[in-house]
MARLUMGU-634296 format. One line per field, with one value per residue (C-alpha): residue in one letter; x, y, z. Coordinates in Angstrom, 3 decimals, padded with zeros to 6 digits. Each point is the difference from the previous one (the first is absolute). Layout:
# MARLUMGU-634296
residuo	c(A,...)
u	c(X,...)
v	c(Y,...)
w	c(Z,...)
//
This chain:
# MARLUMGU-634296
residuo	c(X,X,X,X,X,X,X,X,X,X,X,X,X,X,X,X,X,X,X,X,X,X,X,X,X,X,X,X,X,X,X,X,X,X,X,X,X,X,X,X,X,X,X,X,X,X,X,X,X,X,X,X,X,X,X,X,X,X,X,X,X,X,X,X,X,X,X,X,X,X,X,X,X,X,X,X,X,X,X,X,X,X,X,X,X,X,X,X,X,X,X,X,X,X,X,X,X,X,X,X,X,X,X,X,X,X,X,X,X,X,X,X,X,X,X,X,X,X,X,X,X,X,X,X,X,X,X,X,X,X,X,X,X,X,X,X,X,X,X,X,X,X,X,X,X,X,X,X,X,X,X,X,X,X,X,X,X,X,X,X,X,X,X,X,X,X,X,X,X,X,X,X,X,X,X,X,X,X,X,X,X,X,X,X,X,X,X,X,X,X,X,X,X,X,X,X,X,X,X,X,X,X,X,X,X,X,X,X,X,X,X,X,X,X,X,X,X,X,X,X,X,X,X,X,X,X,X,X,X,X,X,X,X,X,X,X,X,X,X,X,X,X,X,X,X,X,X,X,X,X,X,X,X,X,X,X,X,X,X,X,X,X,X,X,X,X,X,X,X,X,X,X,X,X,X,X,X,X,X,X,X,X,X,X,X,X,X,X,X,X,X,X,X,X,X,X,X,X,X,X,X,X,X,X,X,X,X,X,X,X,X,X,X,X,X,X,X,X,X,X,X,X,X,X,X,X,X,X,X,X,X,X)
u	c(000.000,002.902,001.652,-003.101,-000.670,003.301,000.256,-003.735,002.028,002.585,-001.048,-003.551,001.255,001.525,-002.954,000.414,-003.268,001.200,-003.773,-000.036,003.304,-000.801,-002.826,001.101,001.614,001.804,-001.672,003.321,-000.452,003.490,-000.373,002.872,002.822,-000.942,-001.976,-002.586,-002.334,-004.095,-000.965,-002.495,001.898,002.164,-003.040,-000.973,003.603,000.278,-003.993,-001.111,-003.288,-001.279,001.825,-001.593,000.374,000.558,000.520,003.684,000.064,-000.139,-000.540,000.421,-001.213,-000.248,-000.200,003.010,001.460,-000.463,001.808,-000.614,001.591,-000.022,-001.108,002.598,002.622,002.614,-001.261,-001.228,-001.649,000.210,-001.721,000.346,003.980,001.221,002.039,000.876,000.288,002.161,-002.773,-003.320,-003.079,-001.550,-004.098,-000.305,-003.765,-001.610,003.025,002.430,003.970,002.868,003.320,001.356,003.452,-002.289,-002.227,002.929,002.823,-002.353,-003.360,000.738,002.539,-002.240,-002.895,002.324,003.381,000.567,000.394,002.725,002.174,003.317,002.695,-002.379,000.294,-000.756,001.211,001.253,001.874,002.064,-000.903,002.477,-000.381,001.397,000.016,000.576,002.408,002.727,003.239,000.920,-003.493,-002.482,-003.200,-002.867,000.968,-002.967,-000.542,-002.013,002.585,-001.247,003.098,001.961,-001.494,003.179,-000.139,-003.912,000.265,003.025,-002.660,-002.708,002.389,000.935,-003.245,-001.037,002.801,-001.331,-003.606,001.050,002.959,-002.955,-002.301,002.872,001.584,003.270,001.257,002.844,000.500,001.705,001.443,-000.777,002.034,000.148,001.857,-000.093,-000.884,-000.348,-003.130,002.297,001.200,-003.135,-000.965,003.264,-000.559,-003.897,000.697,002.029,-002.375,-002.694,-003.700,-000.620,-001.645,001.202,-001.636,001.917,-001.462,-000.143,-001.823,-001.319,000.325,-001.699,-003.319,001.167,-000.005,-003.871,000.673,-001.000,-000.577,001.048,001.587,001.538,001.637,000.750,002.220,-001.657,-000.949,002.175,-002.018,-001.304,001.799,001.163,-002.818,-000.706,001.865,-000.537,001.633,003.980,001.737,001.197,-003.375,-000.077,003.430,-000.572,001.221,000.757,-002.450,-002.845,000.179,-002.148,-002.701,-002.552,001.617,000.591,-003.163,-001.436,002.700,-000.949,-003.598,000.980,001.815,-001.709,-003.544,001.268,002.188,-003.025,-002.483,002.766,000.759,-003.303,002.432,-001.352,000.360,001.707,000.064,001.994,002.181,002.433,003.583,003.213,002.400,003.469,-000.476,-002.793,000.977,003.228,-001.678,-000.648,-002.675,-002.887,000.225,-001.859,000.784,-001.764,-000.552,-001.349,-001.196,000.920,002.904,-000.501,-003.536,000.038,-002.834,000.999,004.186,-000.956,-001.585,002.872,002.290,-001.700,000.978,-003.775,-000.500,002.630,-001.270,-003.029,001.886,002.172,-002.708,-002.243,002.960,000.894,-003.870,-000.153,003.218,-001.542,-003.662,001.757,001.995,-003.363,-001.684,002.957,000.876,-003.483,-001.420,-003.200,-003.330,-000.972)
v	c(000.000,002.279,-000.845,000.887,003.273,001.173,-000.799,001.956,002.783,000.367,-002.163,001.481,002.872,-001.290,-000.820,001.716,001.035,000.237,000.441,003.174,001.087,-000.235,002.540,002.284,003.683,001.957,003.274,002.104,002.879,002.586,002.093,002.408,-001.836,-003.455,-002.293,-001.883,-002.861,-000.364,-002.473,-000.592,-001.161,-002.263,-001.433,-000.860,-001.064,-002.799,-000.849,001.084,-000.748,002.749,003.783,001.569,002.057,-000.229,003.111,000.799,-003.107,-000.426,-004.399,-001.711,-004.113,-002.901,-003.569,-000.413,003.149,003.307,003.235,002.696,003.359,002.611,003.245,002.872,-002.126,-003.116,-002.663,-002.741,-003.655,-002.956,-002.844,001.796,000.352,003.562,001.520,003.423,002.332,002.519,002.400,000.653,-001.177,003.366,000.675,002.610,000.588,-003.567,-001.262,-002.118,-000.006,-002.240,001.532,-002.471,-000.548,-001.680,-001.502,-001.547,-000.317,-001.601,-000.736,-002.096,-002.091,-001.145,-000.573,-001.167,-001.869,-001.742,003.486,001.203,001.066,001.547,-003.108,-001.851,-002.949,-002.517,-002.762,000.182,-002.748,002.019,002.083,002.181,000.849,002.950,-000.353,003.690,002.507,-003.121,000.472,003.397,001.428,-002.357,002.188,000.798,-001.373,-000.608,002.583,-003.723,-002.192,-001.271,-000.501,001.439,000.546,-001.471,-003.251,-000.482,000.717,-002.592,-002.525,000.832,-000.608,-003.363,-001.055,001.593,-001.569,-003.748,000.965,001.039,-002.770,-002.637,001.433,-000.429,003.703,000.588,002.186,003.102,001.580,003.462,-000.914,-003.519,001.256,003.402,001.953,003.193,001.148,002.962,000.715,-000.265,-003.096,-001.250,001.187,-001.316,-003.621,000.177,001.133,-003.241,-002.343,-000.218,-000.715,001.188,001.928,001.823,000.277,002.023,-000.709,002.532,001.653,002.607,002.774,003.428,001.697,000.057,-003.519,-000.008,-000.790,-003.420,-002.117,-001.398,002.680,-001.417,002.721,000.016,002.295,003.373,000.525,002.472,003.020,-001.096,001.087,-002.157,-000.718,002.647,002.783,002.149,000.072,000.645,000.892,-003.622,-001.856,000.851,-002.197,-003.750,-002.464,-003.815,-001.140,002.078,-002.201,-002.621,002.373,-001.796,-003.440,001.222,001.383,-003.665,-001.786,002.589,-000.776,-003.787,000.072,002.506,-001.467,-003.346,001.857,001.732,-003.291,-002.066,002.715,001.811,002.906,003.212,001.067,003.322,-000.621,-000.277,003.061,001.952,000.626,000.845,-002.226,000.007,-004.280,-000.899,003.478,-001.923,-003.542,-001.303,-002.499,000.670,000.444,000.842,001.267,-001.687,001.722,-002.913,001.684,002.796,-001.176,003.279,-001.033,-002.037,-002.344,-000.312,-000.465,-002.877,-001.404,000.254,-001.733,-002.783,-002.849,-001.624,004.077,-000.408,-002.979,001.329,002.900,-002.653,-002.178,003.128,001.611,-003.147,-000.844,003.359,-000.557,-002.779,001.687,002.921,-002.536,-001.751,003.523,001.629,-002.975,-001.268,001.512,002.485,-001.932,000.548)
w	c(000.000,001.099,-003.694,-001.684,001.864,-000.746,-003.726,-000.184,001.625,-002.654,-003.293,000.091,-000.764,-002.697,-002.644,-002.737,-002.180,-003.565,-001.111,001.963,-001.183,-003.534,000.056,002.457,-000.782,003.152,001.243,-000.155,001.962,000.592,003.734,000.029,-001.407,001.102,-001.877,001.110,-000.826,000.970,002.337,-002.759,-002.540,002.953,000.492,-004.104,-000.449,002.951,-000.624,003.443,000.371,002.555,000.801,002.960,003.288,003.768,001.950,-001.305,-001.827,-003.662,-000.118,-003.474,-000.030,-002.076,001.224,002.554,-000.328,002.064,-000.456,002.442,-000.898,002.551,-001.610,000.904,001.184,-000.728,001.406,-001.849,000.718,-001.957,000.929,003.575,-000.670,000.222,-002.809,000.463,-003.000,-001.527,-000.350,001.582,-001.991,-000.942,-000.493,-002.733,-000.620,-000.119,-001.130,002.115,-000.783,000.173,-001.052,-002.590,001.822,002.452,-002.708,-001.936,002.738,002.742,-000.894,-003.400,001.055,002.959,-002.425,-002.502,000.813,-002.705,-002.112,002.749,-002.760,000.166,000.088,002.037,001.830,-002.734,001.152,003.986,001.719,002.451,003.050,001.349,003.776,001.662,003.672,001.010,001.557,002.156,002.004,000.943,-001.479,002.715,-001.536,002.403,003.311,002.436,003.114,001.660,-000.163,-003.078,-002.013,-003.197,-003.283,-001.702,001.696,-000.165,-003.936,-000.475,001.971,-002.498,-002.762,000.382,000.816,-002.909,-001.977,000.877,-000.719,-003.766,-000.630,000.645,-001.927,-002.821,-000.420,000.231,002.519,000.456,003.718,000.154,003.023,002.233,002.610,002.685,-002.229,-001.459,-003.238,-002.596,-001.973,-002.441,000.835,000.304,-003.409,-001.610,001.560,-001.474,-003.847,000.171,-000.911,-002.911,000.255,003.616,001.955,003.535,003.247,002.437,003.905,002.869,003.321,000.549,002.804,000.313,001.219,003.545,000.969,-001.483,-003.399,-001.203,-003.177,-003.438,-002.474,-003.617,-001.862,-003.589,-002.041,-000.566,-003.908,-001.732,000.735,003.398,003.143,002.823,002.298,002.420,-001.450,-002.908,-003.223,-000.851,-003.269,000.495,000.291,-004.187,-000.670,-001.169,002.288,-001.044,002.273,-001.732,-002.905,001.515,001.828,-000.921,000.984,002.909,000.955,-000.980,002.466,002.786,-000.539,000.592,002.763,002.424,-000.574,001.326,002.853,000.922,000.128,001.588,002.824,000.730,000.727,-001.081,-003.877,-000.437,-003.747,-003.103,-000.471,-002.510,001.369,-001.360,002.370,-001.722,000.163,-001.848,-002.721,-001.615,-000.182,-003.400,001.351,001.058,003.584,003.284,003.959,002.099,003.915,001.449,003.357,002.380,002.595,001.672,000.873,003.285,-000.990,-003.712,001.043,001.877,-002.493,-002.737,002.864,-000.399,-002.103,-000.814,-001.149,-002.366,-001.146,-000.918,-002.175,-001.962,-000.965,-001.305,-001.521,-001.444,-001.104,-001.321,-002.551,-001.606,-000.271,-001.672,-002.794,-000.511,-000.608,-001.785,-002.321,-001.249,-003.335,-000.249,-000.604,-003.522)
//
């Protein structure tokens, strides 16, 4: 049951509707200097059966899927999985808007996967784990006696390592040891090897202690600033890594909707950042913060080992759910 609920998460979002497609024409509407698509014609394209209102809520559904934009702002559901936007979705009139960054950078690779694009992962049989920050660097250290993010993130990548070698991918560690590292390093070690994809594991720390939840971060489209700041002269410059937005977004999709189910931590979304080690990647390639270690509930559990079980397995799960959905061919 578990299995099922989790491939409804991800691979229902997945169904294409070519029939839909064919007929549909997008509502191109320009606000400033941003362009934007209609809700409308989201709707007609992905054959959503129903577009209406909630409060601040703008809800598109067809069997098995639910998208819930919230009007004014950046937060997005999926199936009840939170993206979070570049933009805002505007209301202009009685029209609804998605900025087409977010339309064609986030919103069609979930619906989509198998038209990621870019290099692509066509055919993935290696997962390269970064276990983050290690030696010198120990990361977020817990104020509860909770442990050092270094050390819990090496944990989480062996386990993780098992959970993928039996499930018959081939795996590269950036470090399987308490050393340190560069980004660069890191990013040298991962361009290595062909056909893979790269998940690099952390916790979290912040919001006084309070903070809690699952974050996944993927590299910021060029264009789109790093999350929680505004834009730079920089943000404009093509990184490697921004050759496989789309892939990325779909791999992100993957592996935080199974993080979430398996945890029943709190989801604080799917986000755009800029971090210099998932920028010079070639694959495409994911940070996961599996959990706050400054949050006294939340450290204790990523201490424990049956905790990190749980995030291997769903990590692990989520890898081959994305190959199935990236690899297999549109319906015709």
């Amino acid at each position: 049951m578990i299995s099922r609920l989790l491939a409804l998460v991800f691979l229902s979002l997945m169904v294409p509707q070519l029939s839909a497609q064919s007929t549909a024409a997008w509502e191109n509407v320009v606000v400033g200097k941003e362009n934007y698509v209609t809700v409308r014609s989201i709707q007609k394209f992905y054959g959503f059966s129903t577009m209406r209102t909630s409060g601040s809520k703008l809800i598109l559904e067809k069997k098995e899927i639910r998208v819930e934009f919230l009007v004014g702002q950046q937060d997005v559901w999926m199936n009840k999985i939170k993206f979070v936007f570049s933009f805002p979705v505007k209301r202009s009139g009685n029209r609804y808007l998605v900025h087409r960054i977010d339309l064609v950078k986030l919103l069609d690779p979930v619906m989509r996967p198998y038209n990621v694009g870019g290099r692509g992962p066509s055919r993935i049989d290696t997962v390269i784990i970064d276990p983050g920050h290690g030696g010198h660097d120990p990361g977020t250290v817990s104020p509860h006696g909770n442990g050092k993010e270094k050390d819990h993130a090496l944990a989480l990548a062996r386990k993780l390592s098992l959970q993928l070698r039996k499930r018959g991918f081939k795996v590269g560690l950036t470090r399987d040891k308490d050393r340190y590292l560069t980004l660069q390093q890191r990013v040298d070690y991962a361009n290595r090897f062909p056909n893979a994809i790269f998940i690099s594991l952390h916790f979290n720390s912040g919001g006084g202690g309070r903070a809690q939840g699952i974050e996944t971060f993927t590299l910021s489209p060029k264009g789109v600033a790093h999350y929680g700041r505004g834009l730079k002269a920089s943000d404009y410059q093509e990184k490697p890594g921004n050759n496989n937005d789309s892939a990325n977004v779909a791999l992100a999709t993957a592996v935080h909707s199974n993080v979430i189910k398996a945890t029943q931590r709190t989801d604080r979304g799917i986000r755009r950042a800029r971090y210099s080690v998932i920028s010079g990647v070639k694959h495409p390639a994911i940070l996961l913060e599996g959990g706050f270690l400054s949050n006294r509930t939340e450290g204790s559990y990523i201490a424990r080992s049956d905790y990190q079980d749980r995030l291997a397995f769903s990590i692990a799960e989520a890898v081959v759910k994305y190959k199935m959905a990236t690899e297999r061919a549109p319906k015709r």
